[in-house]
C-alpha positions, -999 to +999 in steps of 0.1 A: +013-189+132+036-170+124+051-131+132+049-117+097+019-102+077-001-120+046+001-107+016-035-111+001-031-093-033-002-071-050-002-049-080+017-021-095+016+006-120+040+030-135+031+069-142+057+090-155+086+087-131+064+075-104+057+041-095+025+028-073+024-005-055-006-015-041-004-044-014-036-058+002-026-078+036-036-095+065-023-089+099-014-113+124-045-112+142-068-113+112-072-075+105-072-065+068-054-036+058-042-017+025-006-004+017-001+015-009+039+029-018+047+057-042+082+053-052+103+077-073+141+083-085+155+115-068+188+105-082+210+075-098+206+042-075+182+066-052+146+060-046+119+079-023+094+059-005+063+071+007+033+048+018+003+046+039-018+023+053-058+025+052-076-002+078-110-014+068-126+020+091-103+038+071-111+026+037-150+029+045-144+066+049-124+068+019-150+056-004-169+074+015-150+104+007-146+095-035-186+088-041 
């Protein structure tokens, strides 16, 4: 086995000047997890990251949240 995460599922949209990747992976010891990146231009060649990472507890509480 080795030291890097799965990737599970991938996807990406675009809004405005904004663009979303959504990345559904796997840890190394099995746990399933949800990244999700906002990237935007702030100037030519330069790109701001932001991202979180929901676990499954997390994501229960999240839908929790949007119902």
């Amino acid at each position: 086995m080795d030291n890097f995460n799965t990737d599970l599922y991938s996807a990406n949209f675009k809004t405005g000047d904004r663009t979303y990747f959504i990345n559904l992976l796997e840890s190394k010891n099995g746990a399933k997890y949800v990244k999700i990146t906002e990237s935007r231009k702030v100037a030519e060649n330069e790109y701001q990251k932001n991202r979180i990472m929901l676990f499954n507890e997390d994501l229960r509480k999240l839908a929790k949240v949007l119902n």
